[in-house]
C-alpha positions as a Markdown table, in Angstrom:
| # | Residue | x | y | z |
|---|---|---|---|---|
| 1 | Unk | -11.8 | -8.4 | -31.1 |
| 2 | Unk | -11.2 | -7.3 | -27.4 |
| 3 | Unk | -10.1 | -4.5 | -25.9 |
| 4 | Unk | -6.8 | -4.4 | -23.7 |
| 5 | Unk | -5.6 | -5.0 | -20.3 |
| 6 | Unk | -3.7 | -6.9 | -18.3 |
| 7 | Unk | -5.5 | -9.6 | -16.1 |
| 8 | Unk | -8.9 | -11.4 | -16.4 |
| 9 | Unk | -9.7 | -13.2 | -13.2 |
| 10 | Unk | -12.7 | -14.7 | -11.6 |
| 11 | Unk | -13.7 | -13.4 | -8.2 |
| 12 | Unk | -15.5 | -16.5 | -6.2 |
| 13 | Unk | -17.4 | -16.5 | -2.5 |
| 14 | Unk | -19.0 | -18.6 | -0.7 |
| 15 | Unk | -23.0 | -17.5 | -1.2 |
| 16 | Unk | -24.0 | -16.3 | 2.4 |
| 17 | Unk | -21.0 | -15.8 | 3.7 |
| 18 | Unk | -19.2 | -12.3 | 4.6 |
| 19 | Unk | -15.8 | -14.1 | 4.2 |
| 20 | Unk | -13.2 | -12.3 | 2.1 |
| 21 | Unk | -13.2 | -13.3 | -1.3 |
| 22 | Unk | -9.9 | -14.4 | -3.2 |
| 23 | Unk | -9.5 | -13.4 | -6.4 |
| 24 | Unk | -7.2 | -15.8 | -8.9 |
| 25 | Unk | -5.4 | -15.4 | -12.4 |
| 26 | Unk | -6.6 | -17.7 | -15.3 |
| 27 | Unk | -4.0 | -19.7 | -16.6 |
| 28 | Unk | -3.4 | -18.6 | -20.0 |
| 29 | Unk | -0.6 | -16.1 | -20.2 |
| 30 | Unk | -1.7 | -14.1 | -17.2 |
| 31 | Unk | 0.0 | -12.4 | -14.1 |
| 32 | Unk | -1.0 | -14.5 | -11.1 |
| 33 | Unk | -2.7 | -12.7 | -8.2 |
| 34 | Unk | -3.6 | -13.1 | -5.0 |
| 35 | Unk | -5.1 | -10.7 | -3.2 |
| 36 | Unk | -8.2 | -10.6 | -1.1 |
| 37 | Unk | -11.4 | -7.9 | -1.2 |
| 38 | Unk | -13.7 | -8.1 | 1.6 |
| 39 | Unk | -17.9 | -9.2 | 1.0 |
| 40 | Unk | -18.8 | -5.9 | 1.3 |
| 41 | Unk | -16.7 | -4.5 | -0.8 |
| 42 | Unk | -17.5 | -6.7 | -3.5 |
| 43 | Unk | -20.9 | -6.1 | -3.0 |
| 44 | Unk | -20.5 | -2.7 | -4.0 |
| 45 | Unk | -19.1 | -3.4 | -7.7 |
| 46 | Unk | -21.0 | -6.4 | -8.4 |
| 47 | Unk | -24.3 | -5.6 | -6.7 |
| 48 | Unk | -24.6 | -8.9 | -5.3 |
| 49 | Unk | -23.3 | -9.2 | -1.8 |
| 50 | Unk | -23.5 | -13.1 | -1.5 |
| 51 | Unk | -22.7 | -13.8 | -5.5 |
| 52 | Unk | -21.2 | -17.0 | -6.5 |
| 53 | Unk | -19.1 | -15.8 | -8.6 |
| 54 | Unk | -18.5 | -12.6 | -11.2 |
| 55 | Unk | -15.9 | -11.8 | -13.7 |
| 56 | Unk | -13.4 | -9.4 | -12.7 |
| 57 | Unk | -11.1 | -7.2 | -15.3 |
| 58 | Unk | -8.4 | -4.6 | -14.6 |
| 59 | Unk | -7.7 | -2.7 | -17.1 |
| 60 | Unk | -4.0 | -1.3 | -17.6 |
| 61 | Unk | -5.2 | 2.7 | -19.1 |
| 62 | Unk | -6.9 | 3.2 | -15.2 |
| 63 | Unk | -3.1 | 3.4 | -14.7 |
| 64 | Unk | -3.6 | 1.8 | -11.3 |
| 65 | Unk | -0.2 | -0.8 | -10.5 |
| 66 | Unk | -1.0 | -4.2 | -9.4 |
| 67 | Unk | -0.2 | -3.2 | -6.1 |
| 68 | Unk | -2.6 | -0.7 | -5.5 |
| 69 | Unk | -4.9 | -4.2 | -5.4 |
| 70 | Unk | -2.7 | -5.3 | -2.3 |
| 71 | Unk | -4.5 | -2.4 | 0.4 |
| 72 | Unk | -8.2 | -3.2 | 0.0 |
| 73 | Unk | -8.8 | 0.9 | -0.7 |
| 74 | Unk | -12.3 | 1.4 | -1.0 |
| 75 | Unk | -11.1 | 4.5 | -3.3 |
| 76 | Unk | -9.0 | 3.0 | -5.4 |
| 77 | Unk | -11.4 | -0.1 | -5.9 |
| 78 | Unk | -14.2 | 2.3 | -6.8 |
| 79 | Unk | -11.8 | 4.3 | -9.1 |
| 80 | Unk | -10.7 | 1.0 | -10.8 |
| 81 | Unk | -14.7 | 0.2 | -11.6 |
| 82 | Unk | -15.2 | 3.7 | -12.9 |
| 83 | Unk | -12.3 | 3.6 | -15.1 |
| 84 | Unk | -13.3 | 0.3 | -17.0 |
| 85 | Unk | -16.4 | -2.2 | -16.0 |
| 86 | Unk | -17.2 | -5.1 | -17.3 |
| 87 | Unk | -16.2 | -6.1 | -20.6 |
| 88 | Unk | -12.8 | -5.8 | -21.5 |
| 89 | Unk | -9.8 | -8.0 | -21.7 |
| 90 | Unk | -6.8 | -9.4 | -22.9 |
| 91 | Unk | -3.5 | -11.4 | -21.5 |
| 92 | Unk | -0.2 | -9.5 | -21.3 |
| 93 | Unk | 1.5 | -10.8 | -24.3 |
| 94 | Unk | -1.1 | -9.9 | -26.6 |
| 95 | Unk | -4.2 | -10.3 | -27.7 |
| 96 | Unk | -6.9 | -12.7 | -26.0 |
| 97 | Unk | -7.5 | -15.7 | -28.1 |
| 98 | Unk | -11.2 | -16.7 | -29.5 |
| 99 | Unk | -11.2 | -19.5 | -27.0 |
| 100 | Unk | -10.5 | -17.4 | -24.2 |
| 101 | Unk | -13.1 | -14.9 | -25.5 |
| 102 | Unk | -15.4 | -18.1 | -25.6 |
| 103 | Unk | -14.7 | -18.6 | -21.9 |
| 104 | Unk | -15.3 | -15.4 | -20.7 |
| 105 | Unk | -18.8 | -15.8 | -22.2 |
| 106 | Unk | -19.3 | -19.0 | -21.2 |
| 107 | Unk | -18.5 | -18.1 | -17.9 |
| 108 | Unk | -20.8 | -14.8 | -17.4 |
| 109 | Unk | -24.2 | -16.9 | -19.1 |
| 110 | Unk | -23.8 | -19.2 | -16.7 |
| 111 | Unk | -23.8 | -16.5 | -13.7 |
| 112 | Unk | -27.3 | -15.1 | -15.1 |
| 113 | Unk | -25.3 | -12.2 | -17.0 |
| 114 | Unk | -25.5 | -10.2 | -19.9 |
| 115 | Unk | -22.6 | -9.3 | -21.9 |
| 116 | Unk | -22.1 | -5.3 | -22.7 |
| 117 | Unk | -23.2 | -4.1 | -26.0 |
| 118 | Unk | -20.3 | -4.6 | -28.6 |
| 119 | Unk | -18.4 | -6.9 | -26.8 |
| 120 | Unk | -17.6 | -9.0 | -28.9 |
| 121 | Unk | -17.3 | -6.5 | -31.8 |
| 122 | Unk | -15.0 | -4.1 | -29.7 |
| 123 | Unk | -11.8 | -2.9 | -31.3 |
| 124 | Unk | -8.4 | -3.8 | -30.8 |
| 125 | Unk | -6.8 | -1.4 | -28.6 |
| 126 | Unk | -2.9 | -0.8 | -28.5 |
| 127 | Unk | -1.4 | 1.6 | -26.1 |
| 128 | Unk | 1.5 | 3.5 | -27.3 |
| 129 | Unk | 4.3 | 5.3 | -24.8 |
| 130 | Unk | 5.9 | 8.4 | -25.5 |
| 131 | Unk | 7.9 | 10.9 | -23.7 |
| 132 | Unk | 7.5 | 13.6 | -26.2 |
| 133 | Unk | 4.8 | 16.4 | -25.8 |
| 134 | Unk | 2.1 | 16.1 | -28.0 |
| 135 | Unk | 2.7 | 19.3 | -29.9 |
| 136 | Unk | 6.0 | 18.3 | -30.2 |
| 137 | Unk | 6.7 | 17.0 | -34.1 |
| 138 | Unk | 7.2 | 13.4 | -32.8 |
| 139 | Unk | 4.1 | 13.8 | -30.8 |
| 140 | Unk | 1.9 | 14.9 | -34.1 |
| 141 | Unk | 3.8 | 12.0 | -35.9 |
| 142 | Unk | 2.0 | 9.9 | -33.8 |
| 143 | Unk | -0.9 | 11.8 | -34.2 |
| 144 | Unk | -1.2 | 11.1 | -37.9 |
| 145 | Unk | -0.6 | 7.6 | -37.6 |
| 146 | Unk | -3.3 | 7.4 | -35.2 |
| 147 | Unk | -6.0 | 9.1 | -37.2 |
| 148 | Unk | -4.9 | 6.8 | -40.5 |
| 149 | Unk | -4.9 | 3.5 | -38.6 |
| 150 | Unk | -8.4 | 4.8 | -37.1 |
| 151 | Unk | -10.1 | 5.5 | -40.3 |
| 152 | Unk | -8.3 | 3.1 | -42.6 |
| 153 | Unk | -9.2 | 0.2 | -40.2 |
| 154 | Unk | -13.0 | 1.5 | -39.6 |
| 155 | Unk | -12.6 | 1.3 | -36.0 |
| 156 | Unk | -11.5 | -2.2 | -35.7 |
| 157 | Unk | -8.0 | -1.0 | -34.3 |
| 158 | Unk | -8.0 | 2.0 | -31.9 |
| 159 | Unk | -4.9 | 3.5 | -30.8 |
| 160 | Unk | -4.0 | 5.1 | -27.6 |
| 161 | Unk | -1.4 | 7.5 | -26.8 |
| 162 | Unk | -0.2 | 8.7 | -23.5 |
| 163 | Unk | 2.3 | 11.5 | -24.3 |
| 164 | Unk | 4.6 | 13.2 | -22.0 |
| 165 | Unk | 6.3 | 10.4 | -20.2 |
| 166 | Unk | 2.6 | 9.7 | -18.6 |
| 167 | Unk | 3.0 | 6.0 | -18.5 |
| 168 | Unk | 6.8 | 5.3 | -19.0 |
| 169 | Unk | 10.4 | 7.8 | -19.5 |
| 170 | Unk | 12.1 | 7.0 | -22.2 |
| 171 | Unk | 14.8 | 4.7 | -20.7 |
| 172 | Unk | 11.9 | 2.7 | -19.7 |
| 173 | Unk | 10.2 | 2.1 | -22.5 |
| 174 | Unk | 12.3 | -0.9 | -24.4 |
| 175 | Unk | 11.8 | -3.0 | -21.8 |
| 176 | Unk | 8.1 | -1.9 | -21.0 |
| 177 | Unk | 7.0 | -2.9 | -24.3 |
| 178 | Unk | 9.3 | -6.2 | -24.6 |
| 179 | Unk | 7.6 | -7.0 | -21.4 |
| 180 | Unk | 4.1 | -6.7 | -22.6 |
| 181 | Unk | 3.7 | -3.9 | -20.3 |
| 182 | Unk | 2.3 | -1.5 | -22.6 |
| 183 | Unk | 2.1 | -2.5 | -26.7 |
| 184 | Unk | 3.8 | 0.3 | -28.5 |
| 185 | Unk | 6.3 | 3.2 | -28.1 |
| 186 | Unk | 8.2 | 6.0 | -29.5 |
| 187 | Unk | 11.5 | 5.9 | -28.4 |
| 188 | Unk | 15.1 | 7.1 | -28.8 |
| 189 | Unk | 17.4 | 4.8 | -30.8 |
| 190 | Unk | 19.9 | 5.3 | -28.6 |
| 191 | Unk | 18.0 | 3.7 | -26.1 |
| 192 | Unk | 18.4 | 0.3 | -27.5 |
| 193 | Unk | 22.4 | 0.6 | -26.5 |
| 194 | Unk | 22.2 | -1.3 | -22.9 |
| 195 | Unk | 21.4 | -4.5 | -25.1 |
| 196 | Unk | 23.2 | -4.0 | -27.9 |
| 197 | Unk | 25.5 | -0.6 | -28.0 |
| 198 | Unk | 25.7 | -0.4 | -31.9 |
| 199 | Unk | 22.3 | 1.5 | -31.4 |
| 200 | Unk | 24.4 | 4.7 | -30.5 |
| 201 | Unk | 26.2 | 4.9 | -34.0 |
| 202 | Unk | 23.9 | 8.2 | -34.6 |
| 203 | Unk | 25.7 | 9.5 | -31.8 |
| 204 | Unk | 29.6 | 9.3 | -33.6 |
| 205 | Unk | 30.5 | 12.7 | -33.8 |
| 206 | Unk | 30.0 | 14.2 | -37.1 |
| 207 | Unk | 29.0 | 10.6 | -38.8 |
| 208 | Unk | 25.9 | 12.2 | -40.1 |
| 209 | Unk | 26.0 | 15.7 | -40.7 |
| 210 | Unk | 24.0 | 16.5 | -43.8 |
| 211 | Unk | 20.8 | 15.4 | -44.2 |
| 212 | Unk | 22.2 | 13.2 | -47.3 |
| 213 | Unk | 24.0 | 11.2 | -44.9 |
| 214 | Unk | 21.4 | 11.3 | -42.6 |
| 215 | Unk | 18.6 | 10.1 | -45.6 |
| 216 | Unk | 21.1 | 7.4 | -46.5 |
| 217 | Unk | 21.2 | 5.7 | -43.7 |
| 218 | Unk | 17.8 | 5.7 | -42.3 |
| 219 | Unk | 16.3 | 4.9 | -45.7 |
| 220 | Unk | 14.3 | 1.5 | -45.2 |
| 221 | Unk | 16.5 | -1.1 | -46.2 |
| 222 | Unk | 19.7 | 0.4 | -45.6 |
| 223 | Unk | 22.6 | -2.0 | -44.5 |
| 224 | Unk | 22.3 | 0.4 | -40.9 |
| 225 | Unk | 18.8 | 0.5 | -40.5 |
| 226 | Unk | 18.5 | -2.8 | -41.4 |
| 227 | Unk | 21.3 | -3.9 | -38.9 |
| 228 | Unk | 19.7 | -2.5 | -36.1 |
| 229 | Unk | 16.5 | -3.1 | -36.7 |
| 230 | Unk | 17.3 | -6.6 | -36.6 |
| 231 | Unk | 19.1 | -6.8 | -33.3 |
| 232 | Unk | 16.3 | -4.5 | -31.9 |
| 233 | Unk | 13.9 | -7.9 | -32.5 |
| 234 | Unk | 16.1 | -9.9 | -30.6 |
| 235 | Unk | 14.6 | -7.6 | -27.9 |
| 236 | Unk | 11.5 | -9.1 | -28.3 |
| 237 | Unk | 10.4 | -5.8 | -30.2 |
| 238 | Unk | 9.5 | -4.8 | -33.6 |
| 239 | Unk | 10.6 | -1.7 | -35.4 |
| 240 | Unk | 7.6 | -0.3 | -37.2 |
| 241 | Unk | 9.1 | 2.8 | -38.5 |
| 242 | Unk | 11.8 | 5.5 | -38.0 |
| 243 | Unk | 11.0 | 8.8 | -36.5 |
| 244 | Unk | 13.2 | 11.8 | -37.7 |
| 245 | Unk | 13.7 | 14.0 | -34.6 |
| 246 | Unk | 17.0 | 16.5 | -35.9 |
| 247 | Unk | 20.7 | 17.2 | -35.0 |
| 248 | Unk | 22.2 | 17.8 | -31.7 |
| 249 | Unk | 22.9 | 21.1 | -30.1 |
| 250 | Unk | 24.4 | 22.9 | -27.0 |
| 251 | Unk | 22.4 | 24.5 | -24.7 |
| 252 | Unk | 24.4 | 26.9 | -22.0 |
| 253 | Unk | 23.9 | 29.0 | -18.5 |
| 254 | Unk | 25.1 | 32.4 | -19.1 |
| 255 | Unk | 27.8 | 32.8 | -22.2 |
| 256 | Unk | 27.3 | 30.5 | -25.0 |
| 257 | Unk | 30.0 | 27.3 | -25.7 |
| 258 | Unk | 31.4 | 28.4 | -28.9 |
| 259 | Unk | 34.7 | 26.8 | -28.6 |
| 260 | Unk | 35.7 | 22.7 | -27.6 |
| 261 | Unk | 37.9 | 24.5 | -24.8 |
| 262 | Unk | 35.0 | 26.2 | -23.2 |
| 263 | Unk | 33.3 | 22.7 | -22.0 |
| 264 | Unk | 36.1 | 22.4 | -19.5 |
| 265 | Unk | 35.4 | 21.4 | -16.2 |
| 266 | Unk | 31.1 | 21.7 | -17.3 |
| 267 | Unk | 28.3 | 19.4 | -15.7 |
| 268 | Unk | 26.3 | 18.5 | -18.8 |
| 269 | Unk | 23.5 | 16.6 | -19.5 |
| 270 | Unk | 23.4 | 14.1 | -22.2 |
| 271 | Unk | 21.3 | 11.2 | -23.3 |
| 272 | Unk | 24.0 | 8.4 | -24.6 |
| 273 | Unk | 27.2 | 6.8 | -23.6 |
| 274 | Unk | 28.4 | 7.8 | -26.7 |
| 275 | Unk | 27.6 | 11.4 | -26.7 |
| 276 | Unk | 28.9 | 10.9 | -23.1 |
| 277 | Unk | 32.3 | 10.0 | -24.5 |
| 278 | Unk | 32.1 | 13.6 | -26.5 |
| 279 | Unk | 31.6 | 15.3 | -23.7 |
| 280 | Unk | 34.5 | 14.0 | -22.1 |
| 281 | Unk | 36.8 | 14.7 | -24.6 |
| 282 | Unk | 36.5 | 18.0 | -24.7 |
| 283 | Unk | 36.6 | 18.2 | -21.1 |
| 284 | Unk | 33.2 | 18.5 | -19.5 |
| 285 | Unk | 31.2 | 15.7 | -17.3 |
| 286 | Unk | 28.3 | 14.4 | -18.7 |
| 287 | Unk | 25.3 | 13.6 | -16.6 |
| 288 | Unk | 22.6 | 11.2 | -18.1 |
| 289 | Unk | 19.2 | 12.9 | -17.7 |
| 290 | Unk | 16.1 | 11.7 | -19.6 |
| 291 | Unk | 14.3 | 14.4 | -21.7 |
| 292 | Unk | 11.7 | 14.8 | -19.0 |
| 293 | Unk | 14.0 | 15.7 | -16.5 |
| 294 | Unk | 16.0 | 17.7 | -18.4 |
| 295 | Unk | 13.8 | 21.4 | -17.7 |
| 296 | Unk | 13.9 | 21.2 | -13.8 |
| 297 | Unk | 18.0 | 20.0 | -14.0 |
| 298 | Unk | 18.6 | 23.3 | -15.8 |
| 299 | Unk | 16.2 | 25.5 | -13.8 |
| 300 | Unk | 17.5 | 23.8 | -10.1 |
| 301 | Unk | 21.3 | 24.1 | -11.8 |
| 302 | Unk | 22.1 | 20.0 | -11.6 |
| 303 | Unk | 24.1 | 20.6 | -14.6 |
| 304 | Unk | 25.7 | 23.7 | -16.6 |
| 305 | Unk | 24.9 | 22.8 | -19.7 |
| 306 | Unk | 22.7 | 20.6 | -21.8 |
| 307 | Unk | 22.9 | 18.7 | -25.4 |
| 308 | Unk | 19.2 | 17.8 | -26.8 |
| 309 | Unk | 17.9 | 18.1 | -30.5 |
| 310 | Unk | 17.0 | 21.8 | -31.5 |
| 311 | Unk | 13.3 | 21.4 | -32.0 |
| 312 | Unk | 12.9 | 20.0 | -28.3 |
| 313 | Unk | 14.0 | 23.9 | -27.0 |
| 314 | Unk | 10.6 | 25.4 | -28.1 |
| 315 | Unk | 8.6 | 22.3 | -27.2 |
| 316 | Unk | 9.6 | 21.9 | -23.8 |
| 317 | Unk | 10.3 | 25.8 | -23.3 |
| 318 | Unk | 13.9 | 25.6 | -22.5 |
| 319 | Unk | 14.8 | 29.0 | -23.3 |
| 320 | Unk | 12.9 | 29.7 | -20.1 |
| 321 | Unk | 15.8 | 27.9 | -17.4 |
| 322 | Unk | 19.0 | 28.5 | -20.3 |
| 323 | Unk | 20.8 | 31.2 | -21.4 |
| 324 | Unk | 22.2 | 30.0 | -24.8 |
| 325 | Unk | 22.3 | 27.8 | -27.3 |
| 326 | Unk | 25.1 | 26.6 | -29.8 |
| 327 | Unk | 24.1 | 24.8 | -33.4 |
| 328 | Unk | 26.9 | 21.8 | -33.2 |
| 329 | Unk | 24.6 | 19.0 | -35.3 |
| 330 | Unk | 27.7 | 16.9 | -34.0 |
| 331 | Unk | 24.8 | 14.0 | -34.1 |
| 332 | Unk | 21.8 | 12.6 | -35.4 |
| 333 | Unk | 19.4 | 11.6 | -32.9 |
| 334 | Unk | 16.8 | 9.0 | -34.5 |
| 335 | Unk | 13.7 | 7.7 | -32.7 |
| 336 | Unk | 11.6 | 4.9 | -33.5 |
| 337 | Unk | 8.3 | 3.3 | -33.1 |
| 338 | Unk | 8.1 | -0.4 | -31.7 |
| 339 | Unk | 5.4 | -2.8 | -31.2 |
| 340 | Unk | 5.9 | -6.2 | -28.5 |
| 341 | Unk | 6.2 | -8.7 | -30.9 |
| 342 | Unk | 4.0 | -11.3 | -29.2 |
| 343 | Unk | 1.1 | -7.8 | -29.7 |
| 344 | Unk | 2.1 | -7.8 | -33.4 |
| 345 | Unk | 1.8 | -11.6 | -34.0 |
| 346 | Unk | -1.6 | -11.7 | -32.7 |
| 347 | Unk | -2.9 | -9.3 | -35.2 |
| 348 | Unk | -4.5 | -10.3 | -38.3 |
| 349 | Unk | -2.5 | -9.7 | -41.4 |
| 350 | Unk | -5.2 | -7.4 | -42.8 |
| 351 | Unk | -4.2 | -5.2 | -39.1 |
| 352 | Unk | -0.7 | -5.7 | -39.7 |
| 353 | Unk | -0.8 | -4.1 | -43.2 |
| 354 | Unk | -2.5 | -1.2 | -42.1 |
| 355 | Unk | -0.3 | -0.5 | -39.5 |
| 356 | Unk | 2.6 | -0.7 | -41.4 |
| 357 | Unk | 1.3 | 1.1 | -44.4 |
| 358 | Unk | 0.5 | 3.8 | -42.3 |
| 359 | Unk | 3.8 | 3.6 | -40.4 |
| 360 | Unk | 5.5 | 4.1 | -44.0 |
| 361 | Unk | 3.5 | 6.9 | -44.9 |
| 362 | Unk | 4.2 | 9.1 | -41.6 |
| 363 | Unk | 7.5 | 8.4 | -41.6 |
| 364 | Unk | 8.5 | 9.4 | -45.2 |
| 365 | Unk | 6.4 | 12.6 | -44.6 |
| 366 | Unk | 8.1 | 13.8 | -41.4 |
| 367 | Unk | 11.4 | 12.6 | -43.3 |
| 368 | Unk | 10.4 | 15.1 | -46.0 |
| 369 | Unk | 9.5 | 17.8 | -43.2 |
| 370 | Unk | 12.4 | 17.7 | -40.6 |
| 371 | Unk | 14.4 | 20.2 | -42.1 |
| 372 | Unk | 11.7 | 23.0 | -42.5 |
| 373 | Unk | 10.5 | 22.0 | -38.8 |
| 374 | Unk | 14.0 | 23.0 | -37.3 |
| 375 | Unk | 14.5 | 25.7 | -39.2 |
| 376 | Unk | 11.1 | 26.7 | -37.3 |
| 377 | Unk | 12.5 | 26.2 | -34.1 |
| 378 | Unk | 15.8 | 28.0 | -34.7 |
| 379 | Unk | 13.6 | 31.1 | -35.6 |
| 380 | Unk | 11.8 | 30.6 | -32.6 |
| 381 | Unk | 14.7 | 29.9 | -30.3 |
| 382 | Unk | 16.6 | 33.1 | -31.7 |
| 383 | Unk | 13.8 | 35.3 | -30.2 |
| 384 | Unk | 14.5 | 33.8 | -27.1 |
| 385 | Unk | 17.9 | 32.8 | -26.2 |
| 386 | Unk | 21.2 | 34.1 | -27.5 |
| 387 | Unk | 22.1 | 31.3 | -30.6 |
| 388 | Unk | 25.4 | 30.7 | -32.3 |
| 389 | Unk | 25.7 | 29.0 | -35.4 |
| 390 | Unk | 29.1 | 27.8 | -35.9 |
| 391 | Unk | 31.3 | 28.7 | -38.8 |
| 392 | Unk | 33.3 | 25.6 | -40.7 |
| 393 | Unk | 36.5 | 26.7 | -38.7 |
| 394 | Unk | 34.8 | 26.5 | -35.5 |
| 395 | Unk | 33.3 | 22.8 | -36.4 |
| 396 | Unk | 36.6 | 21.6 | -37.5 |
| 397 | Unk | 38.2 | 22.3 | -34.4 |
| 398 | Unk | 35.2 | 20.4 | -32.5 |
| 399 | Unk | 35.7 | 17.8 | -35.0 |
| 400 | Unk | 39.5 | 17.5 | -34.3 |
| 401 | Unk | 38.9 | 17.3 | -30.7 |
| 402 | Unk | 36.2 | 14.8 | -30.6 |
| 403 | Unk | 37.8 | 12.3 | -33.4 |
| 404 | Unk | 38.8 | 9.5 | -30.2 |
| 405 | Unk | 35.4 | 9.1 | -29.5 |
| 406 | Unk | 35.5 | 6.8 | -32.8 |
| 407 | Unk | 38.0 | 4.4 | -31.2 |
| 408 | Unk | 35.9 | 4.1 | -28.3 |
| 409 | Unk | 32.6 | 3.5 | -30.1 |
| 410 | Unk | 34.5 | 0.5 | -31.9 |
| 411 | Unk | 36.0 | -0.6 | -28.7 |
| 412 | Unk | 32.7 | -1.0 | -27.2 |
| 413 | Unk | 30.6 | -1.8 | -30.1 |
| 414 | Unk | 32.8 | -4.7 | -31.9 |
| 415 | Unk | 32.3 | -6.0 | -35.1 |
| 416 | Unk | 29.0 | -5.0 | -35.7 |
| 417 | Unk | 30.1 | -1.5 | -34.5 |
| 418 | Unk | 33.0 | -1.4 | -37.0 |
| 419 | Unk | 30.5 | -2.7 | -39.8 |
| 420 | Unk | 28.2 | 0.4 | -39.3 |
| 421 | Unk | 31.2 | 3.0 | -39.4 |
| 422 | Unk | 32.3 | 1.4 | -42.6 |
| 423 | Unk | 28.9 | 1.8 | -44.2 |
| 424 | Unk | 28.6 | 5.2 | -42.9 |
| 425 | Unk | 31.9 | 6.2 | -44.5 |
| 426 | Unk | 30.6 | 5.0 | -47.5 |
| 427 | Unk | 27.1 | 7.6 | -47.4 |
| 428 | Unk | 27.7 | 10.8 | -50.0 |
C-alpha cells in the first residue's frame, strides 16, 4: 500500500538545457497542473541540474495549496521537499491502484533510481478533519479509534488527525471529504442540512430530551439513523459511526437567560437553521458562527449570547469571554464520522472490517460515557460562570413558546422530515 497525497506527476527537461521545466498530471484520476519551476531550482531537489526526468509528489499533510506551486518560491519549494520526498502517492479519489504503483516503479528504474525503503510496504494513510480540540471528548473519540485501527491493523492503516479546525471548519468538511480533499471527518450532523435539511431533526426543540430518546434514535439501525445515514451517501460520503457530543445550552453576557422572554431583541449565535428558527421565536437573532469562531465572537461582543453543547464550555474555555450559562437541553446535537466513499471502496475488506469494528466499539463506549462526561463539565462550569438549571415550569414555558418551530421544520424538510417526527414521537 501507498501512502497519501494528492498529485503524482513527472517533471521532464531537456538534458543541458536551463529552460524551465513543465511539470504535468498523470492521467488516472489526478488534478491537472501546469506550472513551471526553473533548472535551478530543480536542481536543488533532484540533485541533477540537467536530469531527464524525475518523479515529483506533493503530498496534501505539508498543508501547502496547489497554488502556492503557481510563484516559483524557493521557500515554499524547499518546504514542500522537507515535508515529504520521494516516495509517496496516491490519486484524489482514493487509493493508487497496483498498476499505477507499477508505473511509478517502472518509471524511477528506468531514471537510474532507487526506490525508498518500504515503499512498497508503506501503510495506508487516511487523514481525518476535525474541528474539535483534542482534549475535547470527541477529540479522544478519535483518539481511541486511532490507536485500535493502528494496533489491530499492525501498521498497515495509519490514521492521521488534524484537530482544531487545522485543515477544514466544520461547515467545510462534508464537501472536503466528498471531494476527495481530505478522507475522513468528524463532523456535526447538522451539517449535512444544505443537501438534505432532514439532518437537523436533532435540532426540533425538545424532540430528544432524555437520553432514552436520545439512545433510541441514534441506535444503529434505527429507522432515523438509518434514514439519514442513507441520504448522507448520496453525498458521496459514508457514515462510519455516530459521535455523542450532549444537549444544548445557553450561554449569556452579564445576567443569565432564564426565561423565553429574556431572548428579546438578543444577537445569538447558533449552528443550524433549525435551532435558528428557535431563536427566533422567542425573539432573539440568531447569527450562524462555526464552533471555532465562536470564542473571539463572545470576547469582541459580535453576539450577546451563544447556544453550543455544555461540554464545549470547558474545552474551549468559554467561561473566560461569558458571563452565564443556562441548562435548556432543548436539542441533541449528534456528530459523525465520514469517510469519501471512493477512499472506502479502495480498501480491502480485511481494512474495511477493522475500521468499522473499531468505529462500533468507540462509539458505543462514548454512548455509555456521555452522561458522566457532562455532568463533568457542569461541575467544572459552575466554578466558573454563574449556571442555572431550569426547573420543569421554566422548560414548559420554553417549550410552549418554541412549539412552531415544528411546523417549520416540516415545511422545509417534507416528507422525509414528517417521517422522522413521526418516529421520534414514537421513542419512550
Amino acid at each position: 500500500m501507498l501512502l497519501k497525497c494528492d498529485i503524482v506527476a513527472t517533471a521532464c527537461a531537456t538534458p543541458g538545457s536551463d529552460e524551465s521545466t513543465k511539470v504535468f498530471a498523470t492521467t488516472h484520476d489526478f488534478v491537472a497542473l501546469d506550472v513551471f519551476f526553473t533548472s535551478e531550482m530543480m536542481s536543488d531537489f533532484s540533485g541533477n541540474r540537467h536530469g531527464a526526468a524525475f518523479l515529483w509528489i506533493i503530498f496534501c499533510r505539508s498543508g501547502i495549496q496547489k497554488r502556492h506551486l503557481l510563484n516559483n518560491s524557493r521557500a515554499e519549494m524547499d518546504r514542500f521537499v522537507r515535508c515529504c520526498g520521494l516516495g509517496f502517492c496516491t490519486g484524489k479519489n482514493g487509493c493508487v491502484e497496483e498498476r499505477v504503483k507499477k508505473l511509478m516503479i517502472a518509471a524511477l528504474a528506468g531514471l537510474g533510481l532507487v526506490l525508498p525503503s518500504g515503499f512498497a510496504d508503506a501503510a495506508t494513510v487516511l487523514r481525518l478533519t476535525s474541528q474539535m480540540p483534542a482534549k475535547h471528548h470527541i477529540g479522544q473519540n478519535l483518539l481511541a479509534f486511532k490507536k485500535e485501527v493502528e494496533s489491530v491493523s499492525k501498521g498497515d492503516l495509519k490514521i492521521e488527525i488534524y484537530p482544531a479546525s487545522q485543515l477544514y471548519k466544520d461547515a467545510e468538511t462534508p464537501q472536503a471529504v466528498s471531494s476527495g480533499a481530505v478522507d475522513m471527518g468528524s463532523v456535526s450532523l447538522a451539517q449535512f442540512a444544505g443537501t438534505d435539511p432532514a439532518a437537523d431533526v436533532f435540532y426540533v426543540p425538545f424532540l430528544f430530551d432524555t437520553e432514552a430518546r436520545v439512545r433510541a434514535a441514534t441506535a444503529p439501525g434505527s429507522p432515523i439513523r438509518t434514514a439519514l445515514d442513507a441520504v448522507i451517501l448520496k453525498t458521496g460520503t459514508r457514515v462510519l459511526w455516530w459521535q455523542a457530543f450532549g444537549g444544548s445550552i445557553l450561554l449569556s453576557k452579564g445576567e443569565a437567560i432564564q426565561k423565553p422572554e429574556d431572548m428579546k431583541g438578543k444577537k445569538v449565535r447558533v449552528f443550524g437553521r433549525t435551532l435558528g428558527n428557535f431563536i427566533e421565536a422567542v425573539g432573539g437573532a440568531p447569527t450562524m458562527l462555526s464552533g471555532s469562531e465562536q470564542f473571539l465572537a463572545y470576547q469582541r461582543g459580535t453576539v450577546d449570547a451563544g447556544m453550543t453543547g455544555i461540554t464545549t464550555v470547558p474545552a474551549r474555555k468559554l467561561y473566560q469571554v461569558m458571563d452565564a450559562m443556562t441548562v435548556t437541553n432543548n436539542a441533541d446535537v449528534e456528530f459523525i464520522v465520514i469517510v469519501n466513499e471512493k477512499v472506502w471502496q479502495s480498501l480491502s475488506d480485511q481494512q474495511r472490517a477493522i475500521i468499522e469494528t473499531a468505529g462500533r466499539r468507540v462509539e458505543t463506549a462514548l454512548r455509555d460515557e456521555v452522561s458522566r462526561i457532562e455532568a463533568d463539565a457542569l461541575k467544572v462550569t459552575k466554578t466558573k460562570m454563574k449556571v442555572v438549571e431550569l426547573t420543569a415550569a421554566e422548560r414548559a414555558a420554553w417549550r410552549s413558546a418554541t412549539k412552531p418551530v415544528i411546523a417549520q421544520y416540516v415545511e422545509w424538510t417534507g416528507p422525509l422530515g414528517q417521517k422522522l417526527i413521526d418516529e421520534a414521537h414514537k421513542l419512550q
